[in-house]
Backbone as a chain_set.jsonl record, in Angstrom:
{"seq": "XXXXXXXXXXXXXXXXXXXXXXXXXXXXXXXXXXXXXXXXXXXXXXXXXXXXXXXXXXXXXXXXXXXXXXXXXXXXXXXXXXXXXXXXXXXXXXXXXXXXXXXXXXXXXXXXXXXXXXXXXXXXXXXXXXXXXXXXXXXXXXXXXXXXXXXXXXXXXXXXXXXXXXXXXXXXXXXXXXXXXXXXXXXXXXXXXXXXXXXXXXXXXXXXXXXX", "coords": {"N": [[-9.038, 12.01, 29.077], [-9.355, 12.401, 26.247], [-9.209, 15.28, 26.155], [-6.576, 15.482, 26.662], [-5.635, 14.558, 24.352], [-6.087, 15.816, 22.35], [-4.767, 18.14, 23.525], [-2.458, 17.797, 22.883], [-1.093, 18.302, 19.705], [-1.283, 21.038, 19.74], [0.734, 21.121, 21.855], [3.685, 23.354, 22.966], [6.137, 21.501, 23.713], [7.186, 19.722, 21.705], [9.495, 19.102, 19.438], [10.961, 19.081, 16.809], [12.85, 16.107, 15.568], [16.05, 16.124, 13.495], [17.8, 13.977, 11.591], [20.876, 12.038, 11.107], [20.737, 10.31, 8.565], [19.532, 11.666, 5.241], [16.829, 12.401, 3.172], [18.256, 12.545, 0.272], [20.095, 10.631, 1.021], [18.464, 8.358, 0.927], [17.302, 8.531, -1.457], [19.31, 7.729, -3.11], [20.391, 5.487, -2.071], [18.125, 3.816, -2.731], [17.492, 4.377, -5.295], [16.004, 5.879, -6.994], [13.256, 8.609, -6.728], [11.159, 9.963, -4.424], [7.639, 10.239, -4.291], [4.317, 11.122, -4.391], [1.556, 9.987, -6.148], [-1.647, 10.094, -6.576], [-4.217, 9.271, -6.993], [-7.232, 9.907, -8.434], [-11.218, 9.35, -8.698], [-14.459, 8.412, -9.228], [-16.339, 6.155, -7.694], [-15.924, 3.033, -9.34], [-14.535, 3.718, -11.304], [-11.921, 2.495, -11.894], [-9.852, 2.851, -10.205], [-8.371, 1.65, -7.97], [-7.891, -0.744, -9.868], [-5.811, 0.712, -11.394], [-3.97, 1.493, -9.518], [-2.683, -0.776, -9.471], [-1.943, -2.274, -11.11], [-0.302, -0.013, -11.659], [1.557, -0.353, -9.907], [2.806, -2.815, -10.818], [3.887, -2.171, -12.604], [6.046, -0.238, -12.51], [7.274, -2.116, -10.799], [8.242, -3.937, -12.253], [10.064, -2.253, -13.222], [12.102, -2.072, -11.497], [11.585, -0.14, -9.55], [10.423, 0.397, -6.168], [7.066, 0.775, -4.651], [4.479, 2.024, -2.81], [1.255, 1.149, -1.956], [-1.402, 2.742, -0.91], [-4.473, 2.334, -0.035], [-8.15, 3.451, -0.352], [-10.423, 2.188, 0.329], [-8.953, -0.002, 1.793], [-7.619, 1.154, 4.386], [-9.617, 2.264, 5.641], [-9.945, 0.163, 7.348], [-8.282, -0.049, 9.422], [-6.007, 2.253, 9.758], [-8.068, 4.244, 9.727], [-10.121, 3.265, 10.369], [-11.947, 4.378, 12.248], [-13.272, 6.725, 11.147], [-16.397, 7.876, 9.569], [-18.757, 8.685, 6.807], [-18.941, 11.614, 6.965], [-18.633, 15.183, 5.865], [-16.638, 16.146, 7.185], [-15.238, 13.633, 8.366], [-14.898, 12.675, 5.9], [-12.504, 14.824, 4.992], [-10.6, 14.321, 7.515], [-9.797, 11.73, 6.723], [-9.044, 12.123, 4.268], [-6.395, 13.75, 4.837], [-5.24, 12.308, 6.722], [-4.633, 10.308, 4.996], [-2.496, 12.218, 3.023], [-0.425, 12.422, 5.042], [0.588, 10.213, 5.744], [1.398, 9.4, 2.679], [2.885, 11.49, 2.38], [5.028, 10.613, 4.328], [5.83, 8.397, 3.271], [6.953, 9.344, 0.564], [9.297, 10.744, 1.632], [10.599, 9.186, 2.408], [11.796, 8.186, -0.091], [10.106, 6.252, -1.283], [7.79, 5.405, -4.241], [4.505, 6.203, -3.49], [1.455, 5.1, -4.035], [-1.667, 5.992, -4.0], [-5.12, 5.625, -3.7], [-8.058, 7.008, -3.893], [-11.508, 7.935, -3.577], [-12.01, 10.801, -2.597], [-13.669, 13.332, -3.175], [-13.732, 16.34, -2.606], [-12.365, 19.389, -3.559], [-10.519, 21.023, -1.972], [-9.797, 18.94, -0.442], [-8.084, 17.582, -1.499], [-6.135, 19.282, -2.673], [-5.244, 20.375, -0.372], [-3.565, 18.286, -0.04], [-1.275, 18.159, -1.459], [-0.221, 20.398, -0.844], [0.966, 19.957, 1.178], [2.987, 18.308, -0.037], [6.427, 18.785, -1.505], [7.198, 21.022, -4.469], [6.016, 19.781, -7.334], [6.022, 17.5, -6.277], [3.439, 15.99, -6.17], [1.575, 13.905, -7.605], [-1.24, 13.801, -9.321], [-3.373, 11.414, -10.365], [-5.74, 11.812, -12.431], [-9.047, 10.121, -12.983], [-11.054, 10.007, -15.078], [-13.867, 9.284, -15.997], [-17.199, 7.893, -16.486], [-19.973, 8.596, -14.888], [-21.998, 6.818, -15.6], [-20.594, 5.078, -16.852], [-19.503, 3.893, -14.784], [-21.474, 3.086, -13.037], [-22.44, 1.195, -14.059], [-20.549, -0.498, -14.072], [-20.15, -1.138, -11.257], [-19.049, -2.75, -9.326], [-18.839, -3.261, -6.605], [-21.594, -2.87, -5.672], [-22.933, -0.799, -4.875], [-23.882, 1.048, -5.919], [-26.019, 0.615, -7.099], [-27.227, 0.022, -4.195], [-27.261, 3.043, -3.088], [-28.955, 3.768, -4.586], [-30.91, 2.773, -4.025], [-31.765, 3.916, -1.884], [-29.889, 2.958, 0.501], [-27.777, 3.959, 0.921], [-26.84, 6.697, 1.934], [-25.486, 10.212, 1.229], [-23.808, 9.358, -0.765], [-20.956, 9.559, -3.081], [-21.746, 10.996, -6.277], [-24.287, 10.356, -6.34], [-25.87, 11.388, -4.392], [-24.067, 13.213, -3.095], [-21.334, 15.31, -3.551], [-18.986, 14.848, -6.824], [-16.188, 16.661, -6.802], [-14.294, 17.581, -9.531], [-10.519, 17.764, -10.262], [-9.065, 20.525, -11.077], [-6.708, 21.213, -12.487], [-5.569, 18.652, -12.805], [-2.722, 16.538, -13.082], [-2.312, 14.372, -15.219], [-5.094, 12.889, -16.85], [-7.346, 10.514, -17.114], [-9.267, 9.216, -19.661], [-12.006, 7.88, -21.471], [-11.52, 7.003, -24.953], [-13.236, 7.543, -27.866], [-15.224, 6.015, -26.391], [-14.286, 3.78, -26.035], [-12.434, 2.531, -22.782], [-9.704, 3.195, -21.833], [-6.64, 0.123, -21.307], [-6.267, -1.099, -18.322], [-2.976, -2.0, -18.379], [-2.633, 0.293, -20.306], [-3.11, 3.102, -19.17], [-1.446, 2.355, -16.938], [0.726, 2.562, -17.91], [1.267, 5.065, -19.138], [1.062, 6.512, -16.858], [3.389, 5.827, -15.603], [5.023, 6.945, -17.817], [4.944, 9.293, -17.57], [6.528, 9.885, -14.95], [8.557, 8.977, -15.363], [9.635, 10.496, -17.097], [10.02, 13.139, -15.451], [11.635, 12.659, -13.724], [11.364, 10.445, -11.287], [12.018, 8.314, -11.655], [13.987, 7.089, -11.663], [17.799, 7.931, -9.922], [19.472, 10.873, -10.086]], "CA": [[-8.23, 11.39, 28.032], [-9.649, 13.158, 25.163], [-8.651, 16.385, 26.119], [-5.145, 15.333, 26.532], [-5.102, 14.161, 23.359], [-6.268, 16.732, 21.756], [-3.85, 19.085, 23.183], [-1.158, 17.581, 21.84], [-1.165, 19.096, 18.861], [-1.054, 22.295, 19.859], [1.898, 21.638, 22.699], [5.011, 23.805, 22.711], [6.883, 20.66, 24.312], [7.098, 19.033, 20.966], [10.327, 19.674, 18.747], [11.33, 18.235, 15.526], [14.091, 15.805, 15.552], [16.67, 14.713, 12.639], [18.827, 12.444, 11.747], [21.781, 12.401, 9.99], [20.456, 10.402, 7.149], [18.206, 12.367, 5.088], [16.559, 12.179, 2.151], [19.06, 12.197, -0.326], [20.865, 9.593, 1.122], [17.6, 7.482, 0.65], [17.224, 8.008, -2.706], [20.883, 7.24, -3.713], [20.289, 3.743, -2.042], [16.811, 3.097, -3.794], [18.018, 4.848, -7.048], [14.755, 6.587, -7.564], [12.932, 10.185, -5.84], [9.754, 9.727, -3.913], [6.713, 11.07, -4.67], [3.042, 10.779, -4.061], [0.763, 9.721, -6.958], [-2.761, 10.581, -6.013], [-5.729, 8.606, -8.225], [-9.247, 10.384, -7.443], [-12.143, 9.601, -9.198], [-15.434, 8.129, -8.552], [-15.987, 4.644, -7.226], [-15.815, 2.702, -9.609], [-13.522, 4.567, -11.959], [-10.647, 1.745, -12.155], [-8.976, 4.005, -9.374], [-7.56, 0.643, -7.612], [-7.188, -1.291, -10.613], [-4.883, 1.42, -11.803], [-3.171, 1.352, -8.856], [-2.349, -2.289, -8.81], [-1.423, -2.035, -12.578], [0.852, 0.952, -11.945], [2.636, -0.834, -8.971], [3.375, -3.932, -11.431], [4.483, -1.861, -13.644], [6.968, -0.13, -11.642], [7.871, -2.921, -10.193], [9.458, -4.661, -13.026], [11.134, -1.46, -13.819], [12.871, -2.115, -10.305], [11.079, 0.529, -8.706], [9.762, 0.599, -4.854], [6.195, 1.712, -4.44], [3.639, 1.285, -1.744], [-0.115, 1.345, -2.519], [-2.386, 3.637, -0.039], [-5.501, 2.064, -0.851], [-8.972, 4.354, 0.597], [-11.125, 0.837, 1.246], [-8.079, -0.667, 2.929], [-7.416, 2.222, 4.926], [-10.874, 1.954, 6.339], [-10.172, -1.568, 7.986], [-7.273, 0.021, 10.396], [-5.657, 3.372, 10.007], [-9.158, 5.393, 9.351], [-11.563, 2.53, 10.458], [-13.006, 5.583, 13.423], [-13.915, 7.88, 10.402], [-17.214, 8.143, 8.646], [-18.414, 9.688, 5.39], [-19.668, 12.819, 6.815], [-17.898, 15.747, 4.788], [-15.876, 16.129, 8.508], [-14.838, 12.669, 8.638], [-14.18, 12.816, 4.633], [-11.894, 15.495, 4.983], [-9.888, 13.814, 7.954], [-9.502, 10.462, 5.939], [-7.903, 12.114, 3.456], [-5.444, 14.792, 5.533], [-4.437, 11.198, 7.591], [-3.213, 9.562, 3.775], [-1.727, 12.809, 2.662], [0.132, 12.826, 5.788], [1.109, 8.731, 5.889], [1.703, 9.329, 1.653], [4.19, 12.347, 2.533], [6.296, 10.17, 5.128], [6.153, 7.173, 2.042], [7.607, 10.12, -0.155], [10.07, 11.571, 2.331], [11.144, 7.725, 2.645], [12.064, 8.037, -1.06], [9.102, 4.986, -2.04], [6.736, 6.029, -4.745], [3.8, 5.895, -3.202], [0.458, 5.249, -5.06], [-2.508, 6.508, -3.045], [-5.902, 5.128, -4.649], [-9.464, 6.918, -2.935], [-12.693, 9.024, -4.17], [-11.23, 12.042, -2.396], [-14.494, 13.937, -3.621], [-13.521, 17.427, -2.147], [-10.931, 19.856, -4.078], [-9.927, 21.529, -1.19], [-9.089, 18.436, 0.556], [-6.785, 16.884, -2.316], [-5.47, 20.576, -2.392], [-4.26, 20.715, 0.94], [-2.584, 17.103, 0.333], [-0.696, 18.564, -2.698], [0.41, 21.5, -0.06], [1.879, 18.944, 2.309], [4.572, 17.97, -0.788], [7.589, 19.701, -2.227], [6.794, 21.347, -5.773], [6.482, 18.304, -8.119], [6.339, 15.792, -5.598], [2.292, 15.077, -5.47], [0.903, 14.016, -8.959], [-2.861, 13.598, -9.294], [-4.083, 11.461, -12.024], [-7.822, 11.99, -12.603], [-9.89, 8.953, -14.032], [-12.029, 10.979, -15.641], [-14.795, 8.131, -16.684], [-18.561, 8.647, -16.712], [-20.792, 8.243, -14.115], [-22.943, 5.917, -15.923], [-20.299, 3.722, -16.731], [-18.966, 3.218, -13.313], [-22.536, 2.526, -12.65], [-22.431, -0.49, -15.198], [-19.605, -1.566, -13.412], [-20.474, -1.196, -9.751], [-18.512, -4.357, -8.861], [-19.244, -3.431, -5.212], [-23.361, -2.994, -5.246], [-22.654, 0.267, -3.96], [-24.529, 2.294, -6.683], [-27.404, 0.123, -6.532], [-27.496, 0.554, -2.79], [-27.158, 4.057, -3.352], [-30.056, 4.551, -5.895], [-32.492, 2.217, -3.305], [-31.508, 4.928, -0.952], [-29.763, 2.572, 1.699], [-27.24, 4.523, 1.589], [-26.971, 8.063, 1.818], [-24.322, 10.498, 1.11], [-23.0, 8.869, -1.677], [-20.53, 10.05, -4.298], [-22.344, 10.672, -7.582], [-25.635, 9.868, -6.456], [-26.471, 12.447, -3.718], [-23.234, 13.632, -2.675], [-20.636, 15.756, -4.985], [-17.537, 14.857, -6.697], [-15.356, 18.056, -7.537], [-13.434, 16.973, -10.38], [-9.159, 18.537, -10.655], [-9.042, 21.766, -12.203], [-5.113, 21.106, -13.117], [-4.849, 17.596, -12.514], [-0.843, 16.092, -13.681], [-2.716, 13.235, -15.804], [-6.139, 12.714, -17.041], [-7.71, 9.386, -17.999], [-10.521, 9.015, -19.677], [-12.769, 7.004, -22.563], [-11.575, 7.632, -26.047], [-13.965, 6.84, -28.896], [-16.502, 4.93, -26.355], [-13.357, 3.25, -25.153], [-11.653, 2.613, -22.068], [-8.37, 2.283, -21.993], [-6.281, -0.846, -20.654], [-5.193, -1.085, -17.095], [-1.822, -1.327, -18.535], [-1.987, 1.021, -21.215], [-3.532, 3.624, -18.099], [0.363, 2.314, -16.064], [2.434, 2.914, -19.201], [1.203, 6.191, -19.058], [1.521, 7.307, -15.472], [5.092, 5.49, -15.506], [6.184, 7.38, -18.896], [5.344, 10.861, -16.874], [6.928, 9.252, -13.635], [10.337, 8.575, -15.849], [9.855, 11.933, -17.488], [9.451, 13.706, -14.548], [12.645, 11.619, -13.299], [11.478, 9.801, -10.307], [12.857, 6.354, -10.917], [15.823, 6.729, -11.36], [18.693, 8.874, -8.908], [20.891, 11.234, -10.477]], "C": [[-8.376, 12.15, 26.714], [-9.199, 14.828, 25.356], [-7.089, 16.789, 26.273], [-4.575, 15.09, 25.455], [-5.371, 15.536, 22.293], [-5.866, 17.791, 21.8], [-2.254, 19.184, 22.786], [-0.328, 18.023, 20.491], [-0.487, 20.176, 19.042], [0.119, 22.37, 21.521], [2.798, 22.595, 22.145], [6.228, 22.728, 23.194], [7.187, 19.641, 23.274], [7.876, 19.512, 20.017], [10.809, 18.576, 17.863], [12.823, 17.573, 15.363], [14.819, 15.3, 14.318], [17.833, 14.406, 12.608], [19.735, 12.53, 10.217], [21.863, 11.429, 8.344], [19.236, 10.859, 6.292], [17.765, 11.495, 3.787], [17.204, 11.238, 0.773], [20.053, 11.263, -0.151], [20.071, 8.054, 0.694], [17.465, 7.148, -0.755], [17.995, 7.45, -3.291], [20.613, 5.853, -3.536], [18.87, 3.079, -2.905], [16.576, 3.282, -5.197], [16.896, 5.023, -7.597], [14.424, 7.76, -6.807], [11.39, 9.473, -5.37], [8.908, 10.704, -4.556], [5.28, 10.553, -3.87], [2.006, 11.113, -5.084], [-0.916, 9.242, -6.433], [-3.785, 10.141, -7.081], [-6.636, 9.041, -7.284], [-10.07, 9.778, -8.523], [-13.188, 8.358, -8.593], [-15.375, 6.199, -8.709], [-16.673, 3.884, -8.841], [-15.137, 2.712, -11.316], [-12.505, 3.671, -12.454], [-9.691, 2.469, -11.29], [-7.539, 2.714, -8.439], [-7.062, -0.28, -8.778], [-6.03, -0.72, -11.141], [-3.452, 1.144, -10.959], [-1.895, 0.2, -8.751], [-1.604, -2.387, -10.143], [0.034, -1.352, -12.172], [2.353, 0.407, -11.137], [3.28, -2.485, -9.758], [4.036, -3.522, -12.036], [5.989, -1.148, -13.364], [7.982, -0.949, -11.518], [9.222, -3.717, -11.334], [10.221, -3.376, -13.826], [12.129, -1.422, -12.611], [12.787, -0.941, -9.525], [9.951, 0.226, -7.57], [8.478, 1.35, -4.681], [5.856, 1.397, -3.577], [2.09, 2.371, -2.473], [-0.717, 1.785, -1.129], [-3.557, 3.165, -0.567], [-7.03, 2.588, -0.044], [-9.416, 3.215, 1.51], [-10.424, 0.337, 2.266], [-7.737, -0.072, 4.194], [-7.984, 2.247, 6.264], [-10.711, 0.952, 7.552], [-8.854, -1.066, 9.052], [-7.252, 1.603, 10.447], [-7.391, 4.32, 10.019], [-10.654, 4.536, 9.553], [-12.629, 3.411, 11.748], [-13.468, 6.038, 12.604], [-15.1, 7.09, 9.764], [-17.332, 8.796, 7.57], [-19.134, 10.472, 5.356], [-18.158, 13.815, 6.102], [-16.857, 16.062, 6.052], [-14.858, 15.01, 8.281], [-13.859, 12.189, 6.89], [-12.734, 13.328, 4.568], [-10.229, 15.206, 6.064], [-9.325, 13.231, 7.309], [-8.298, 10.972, 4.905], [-7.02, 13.334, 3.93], [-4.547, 13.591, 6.201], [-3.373, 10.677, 6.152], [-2.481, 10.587, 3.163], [-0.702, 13.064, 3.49], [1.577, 11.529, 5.553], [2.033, 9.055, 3.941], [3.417, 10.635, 1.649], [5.497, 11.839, 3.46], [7.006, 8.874, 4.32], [7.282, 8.163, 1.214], [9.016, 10.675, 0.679], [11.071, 10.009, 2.4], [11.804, 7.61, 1.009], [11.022, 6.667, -1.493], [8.511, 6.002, -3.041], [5.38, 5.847, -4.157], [2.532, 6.28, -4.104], [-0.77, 5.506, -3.598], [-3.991, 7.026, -3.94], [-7.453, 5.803, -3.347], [-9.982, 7.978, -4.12], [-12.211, 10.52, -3.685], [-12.111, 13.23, -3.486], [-14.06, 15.617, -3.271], [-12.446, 18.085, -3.062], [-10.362, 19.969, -2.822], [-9.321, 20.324, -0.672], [-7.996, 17.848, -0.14], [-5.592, 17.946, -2.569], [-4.559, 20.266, -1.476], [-3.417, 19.314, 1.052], [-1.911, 17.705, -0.519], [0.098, 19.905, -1.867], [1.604, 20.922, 0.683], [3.435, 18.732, 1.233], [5.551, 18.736, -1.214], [6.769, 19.784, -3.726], [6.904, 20.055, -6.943], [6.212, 17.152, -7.783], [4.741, 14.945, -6.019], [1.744, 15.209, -6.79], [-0.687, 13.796, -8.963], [-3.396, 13.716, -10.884], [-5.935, 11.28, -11.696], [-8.697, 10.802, -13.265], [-11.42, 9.713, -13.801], [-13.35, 10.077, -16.624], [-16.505, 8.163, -16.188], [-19.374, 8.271, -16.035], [-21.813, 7.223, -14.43], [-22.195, 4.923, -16.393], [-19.897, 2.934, -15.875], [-20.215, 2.923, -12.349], [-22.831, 1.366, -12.861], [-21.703, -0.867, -14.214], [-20.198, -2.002, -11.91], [-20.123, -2.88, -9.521], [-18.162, -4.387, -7.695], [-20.652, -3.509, -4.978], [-23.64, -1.96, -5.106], [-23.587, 1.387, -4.744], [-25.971, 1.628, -6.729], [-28.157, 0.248, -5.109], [-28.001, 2.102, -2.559], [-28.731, 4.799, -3.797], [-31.403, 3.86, -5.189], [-32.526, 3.278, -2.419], [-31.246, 4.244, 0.365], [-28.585, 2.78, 1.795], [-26.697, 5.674, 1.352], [-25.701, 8.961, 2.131], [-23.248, 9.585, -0.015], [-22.518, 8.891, -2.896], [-20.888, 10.021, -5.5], [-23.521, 10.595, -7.383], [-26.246, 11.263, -5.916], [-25.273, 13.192, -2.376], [-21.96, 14.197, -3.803], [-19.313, 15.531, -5.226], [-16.807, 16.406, -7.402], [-14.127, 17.93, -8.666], [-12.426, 17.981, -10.085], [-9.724, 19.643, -11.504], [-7.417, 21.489, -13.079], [-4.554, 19.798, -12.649], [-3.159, 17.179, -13.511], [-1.476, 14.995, -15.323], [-4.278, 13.298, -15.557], [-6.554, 11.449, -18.057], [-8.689, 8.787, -18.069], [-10.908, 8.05, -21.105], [-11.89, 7.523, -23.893], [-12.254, 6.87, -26.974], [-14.901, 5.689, -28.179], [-15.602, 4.233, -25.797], [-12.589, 3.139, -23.947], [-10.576, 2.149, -22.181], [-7.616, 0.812, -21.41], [-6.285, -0.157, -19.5], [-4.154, -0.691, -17.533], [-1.414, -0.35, -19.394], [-2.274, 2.362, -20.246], [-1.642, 3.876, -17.661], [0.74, 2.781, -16.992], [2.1, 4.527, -18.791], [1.694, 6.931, -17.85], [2.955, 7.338, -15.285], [6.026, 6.402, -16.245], [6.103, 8.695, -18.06], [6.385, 10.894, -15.692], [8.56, 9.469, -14.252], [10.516, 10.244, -16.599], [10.559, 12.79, -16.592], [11.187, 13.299, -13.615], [12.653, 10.943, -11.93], [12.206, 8.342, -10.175], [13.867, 6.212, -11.619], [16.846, 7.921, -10.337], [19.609, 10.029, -10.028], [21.594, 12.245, -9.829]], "O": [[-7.334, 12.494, 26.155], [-8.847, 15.421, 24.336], [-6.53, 17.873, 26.107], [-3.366, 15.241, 25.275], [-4.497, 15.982, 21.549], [-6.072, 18.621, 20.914], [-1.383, 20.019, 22.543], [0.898, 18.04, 20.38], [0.663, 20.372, 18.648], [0.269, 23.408, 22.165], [2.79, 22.752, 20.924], [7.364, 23.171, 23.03], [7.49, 18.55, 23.756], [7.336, 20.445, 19.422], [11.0, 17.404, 18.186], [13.814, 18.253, 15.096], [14.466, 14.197, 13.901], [18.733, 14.535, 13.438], [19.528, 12.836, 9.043], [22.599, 11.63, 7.378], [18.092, 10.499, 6.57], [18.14, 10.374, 3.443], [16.979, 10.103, 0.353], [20.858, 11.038, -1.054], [20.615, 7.018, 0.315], [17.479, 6.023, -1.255], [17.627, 6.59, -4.091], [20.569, 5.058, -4.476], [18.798, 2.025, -3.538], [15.849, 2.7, -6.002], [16.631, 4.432, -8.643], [15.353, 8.095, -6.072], [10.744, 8.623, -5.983], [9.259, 11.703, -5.184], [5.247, 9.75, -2.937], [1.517, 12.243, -5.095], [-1.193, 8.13, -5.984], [-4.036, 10.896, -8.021], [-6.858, 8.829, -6.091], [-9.376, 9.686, -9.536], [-12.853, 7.548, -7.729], [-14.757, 5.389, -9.4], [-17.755, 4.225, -9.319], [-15.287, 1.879, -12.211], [-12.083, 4.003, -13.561], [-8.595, 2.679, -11.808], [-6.321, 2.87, -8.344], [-5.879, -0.618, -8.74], [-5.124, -1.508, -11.411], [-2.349, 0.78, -11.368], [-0.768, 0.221, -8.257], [-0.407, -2.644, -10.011], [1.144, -1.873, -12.284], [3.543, 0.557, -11.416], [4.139, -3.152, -9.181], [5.027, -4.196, -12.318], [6.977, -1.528, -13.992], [9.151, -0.808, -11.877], [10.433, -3.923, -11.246], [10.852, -3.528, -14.872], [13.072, -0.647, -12.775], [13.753, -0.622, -8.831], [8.807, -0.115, -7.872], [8.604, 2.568, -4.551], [6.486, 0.488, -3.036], [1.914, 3.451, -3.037], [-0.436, 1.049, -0.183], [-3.784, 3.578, -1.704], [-7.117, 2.053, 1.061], [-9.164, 3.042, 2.702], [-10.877, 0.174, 3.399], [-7.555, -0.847, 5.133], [-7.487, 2.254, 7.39], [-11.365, 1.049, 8.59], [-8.381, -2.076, 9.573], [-8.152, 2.245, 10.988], [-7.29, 5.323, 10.726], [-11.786, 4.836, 9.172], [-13.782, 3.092, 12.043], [-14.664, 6.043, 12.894], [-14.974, 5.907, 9.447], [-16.397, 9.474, 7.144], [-19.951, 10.625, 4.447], [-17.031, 13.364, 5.898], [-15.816, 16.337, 5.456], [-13.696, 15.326, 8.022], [-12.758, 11.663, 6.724], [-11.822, 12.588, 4.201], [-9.114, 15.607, 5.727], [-8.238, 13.694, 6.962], [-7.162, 10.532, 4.731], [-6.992, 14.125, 2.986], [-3.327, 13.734, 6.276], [-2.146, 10.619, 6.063], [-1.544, 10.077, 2.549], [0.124, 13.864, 3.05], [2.782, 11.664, 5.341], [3.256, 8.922, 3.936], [4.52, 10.547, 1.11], [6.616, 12.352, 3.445], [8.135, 8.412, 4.491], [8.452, 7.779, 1.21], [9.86, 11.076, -0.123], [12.3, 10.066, 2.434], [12.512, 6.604, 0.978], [11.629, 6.004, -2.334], [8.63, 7.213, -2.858], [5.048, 4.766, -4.643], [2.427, 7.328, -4.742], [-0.563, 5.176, -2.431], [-4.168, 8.077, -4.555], [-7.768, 5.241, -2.298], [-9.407, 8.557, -5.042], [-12.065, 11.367, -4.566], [-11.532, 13.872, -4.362], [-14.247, 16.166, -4.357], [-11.538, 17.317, -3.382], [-9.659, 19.024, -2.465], [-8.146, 20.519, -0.359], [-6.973, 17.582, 0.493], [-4.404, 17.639, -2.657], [-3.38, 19.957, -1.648], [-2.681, 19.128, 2.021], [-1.839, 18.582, 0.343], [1.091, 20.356, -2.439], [2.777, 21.287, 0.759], [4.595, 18.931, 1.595], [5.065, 19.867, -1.217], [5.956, 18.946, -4.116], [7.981, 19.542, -7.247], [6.128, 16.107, -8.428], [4.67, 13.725, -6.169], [1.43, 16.316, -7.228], [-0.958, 13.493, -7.801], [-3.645, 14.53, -11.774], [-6.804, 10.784, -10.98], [-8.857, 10.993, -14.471], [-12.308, 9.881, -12.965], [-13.607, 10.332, -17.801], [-16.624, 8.755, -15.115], [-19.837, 7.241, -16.525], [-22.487, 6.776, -13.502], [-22.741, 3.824, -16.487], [-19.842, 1.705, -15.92], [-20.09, 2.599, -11.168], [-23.374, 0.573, -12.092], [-22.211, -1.632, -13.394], [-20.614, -3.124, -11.619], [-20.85, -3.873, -9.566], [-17.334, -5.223, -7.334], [-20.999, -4.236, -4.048], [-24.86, -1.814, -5.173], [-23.944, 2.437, -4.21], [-26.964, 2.255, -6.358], [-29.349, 0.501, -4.935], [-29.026, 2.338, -1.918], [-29.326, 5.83, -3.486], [-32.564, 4.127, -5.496], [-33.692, 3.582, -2.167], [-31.938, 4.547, 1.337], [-27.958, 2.075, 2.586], [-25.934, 5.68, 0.387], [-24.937, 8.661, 3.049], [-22.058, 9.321, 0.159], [-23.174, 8.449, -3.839], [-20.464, 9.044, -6.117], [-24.145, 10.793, -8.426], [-26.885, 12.068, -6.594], [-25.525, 13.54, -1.223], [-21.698, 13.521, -4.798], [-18.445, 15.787, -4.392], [-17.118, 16.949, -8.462], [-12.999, 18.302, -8.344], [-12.857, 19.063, -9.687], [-10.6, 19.615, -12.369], [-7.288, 21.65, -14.292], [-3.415, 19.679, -12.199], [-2.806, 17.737, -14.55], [-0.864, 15.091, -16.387], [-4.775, 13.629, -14.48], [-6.285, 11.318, -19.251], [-9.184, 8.041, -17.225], [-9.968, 7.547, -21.72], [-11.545, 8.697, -23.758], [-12.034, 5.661, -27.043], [-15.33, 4.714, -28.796], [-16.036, 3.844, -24.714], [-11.699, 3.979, -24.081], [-10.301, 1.001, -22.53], [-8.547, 0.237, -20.847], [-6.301, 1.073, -19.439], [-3.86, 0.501, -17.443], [-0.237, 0.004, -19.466], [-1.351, 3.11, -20.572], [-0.878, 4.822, -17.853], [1.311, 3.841, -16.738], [2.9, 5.08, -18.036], [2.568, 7.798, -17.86], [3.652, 8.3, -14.962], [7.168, 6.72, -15.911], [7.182, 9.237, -17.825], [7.046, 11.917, -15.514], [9.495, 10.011, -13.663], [11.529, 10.938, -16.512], [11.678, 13.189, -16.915], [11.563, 14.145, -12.804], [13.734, 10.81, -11.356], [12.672, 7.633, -9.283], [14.457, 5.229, -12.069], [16.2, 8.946, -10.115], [20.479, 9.52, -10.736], [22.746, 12.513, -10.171]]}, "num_chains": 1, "name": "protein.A"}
């Protein structure tokens, strides 16, 4: 069984089919462009609150998103993987894959994980058309997303029960050219929604939500 599956992949009996409505017919009816908006930063960053923000915010602009969320992820599509740098690297090649068929669907899709690796947020950013895959950075300070730890997870971490873990004893690779960067100013974090306004005003810049 496993070796059947695994040569699947690499058949020649496997040809790409489409269909006579494409893209552009999608967006016309949803009167926006897809994309794939990519939040990395370390757990406890506001990486989902953002998310959840950005998709309200959207929303009452009468734009379609869907939220990719890493934790949720876990509990079905990616609940086989672990967090060896193997199993890392899958996890996120599976949501750049699922986030590129959201985008190809014309949705915006928001797509919320730690995604510690460049290379691997790289090669999701390969998968899109030029433009398509934004990556905002919450660029916030390891010691305050320690304060927060409103999972346990850094306390766990620092008893050492559990190992491999981002920030502690495992590395995050911050964007070199992330789209958006959001971080403290003056000791401050910003809102949630003042965070959305932002992503949205590049989003409308940028002209995803709307068709023309």
């Amino acid at each position: 069984m496993n070796s059947l599956m695994s040569s699947v992949g690499n058949s020649t009996n496997i040809f790409w089919h489409e269909c006579q409505v494409g893209q552009a017919d999608r967006q016309k009816l949803l009167n926006q462009k897809g994309c794939l908006v990519w939040i990395t930063g370390l757990s406890g960053s506001g990486k989902s609150t953002l998310a959840c923000s950005l998709s309200r915010e959207l929303h009452s602009r009468g734009n379609l998103t869907y939220i990719l969320d890493g934790d949720n992820l876990r509990h079905g599509l990616n609940k086989n993987l672990g967090f060896s740098a193997d199993d890392r690297a899958e996890n996120i090649r599976r949501v750049g894959e699922v986030g590129k068929l959201f985008a190809d669907a014309s949705l915006i899709c928001i797509a919320s994980l730690i995604s510690p690796y460049r290379k691997d947020r790289d090669a999701c950013r390969a998968m899109l058309p030029d433009g398509s895959f934004i990556e905002v950075f919450m660029n916030m300070p390891l010691e305050v997303c320690e304060q927060r730890d409103t999972k346990g997870l850094y306390k766990l971490a620092r008893a050492g029960k559990i190992k491999g873990f981002t920030g502690i004893d495992d590395p995050y690779e911050p964007p070199l050219n992330s789209e958006i960067e959001l971080k403290m100013v003056n000791g401050i974090c910003p809102t949630p929604s003042e965070m959305a306004g932002e992503v949205a005003s590049y989003l409308e810049e940028k002209g995803f939500l709307h068709y023309d």
